[in-house]
N, C-alpha and C positions, 0 to 999 in steps of 0.2 A: 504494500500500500504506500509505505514514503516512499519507495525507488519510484513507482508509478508519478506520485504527488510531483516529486525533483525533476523528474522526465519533464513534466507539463512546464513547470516555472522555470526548465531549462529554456526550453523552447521558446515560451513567451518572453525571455529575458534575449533572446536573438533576435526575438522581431523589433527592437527598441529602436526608436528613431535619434533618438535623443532630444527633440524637441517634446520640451516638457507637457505641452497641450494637445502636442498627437499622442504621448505616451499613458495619457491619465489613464483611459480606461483598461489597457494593457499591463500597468503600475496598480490597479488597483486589485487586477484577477490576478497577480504573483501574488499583493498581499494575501488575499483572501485563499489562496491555495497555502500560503504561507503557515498562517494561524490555521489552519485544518490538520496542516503536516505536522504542528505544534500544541496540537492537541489544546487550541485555544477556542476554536472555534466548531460547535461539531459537522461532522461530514454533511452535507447536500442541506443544511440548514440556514435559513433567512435571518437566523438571528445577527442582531448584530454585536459589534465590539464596541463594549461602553464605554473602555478607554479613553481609543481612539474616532470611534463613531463609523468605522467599515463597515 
């Protein structure tokens, strides 16, 4: 399941443009695969991170 997880946010972390306003929505599906692989946020879940507000 994380080798899976790392796969995805590898991937997504290749398609980065570096412009930061093309990158948001791309920057926010690493996070959020992020916190799932960090057991912060649970799998296929809507909820969000209080923290940060993801």
């Amino acid at each position: 399941m994380n080798q899976e997880l790392q796969t995805q946010i590898d991937t997504l972390k290749g398609t980065l443009t570096g412009n930061f306003m093309e990158d948001m929505e791309i920057r926010d599906k690493i996070h959020n695969l992020e916190m799932e692989m960090n057991g912060v946020k649970p799998g296929g879940s809507e909820i969000d991170c209080v923290g940060c507000g993801s």
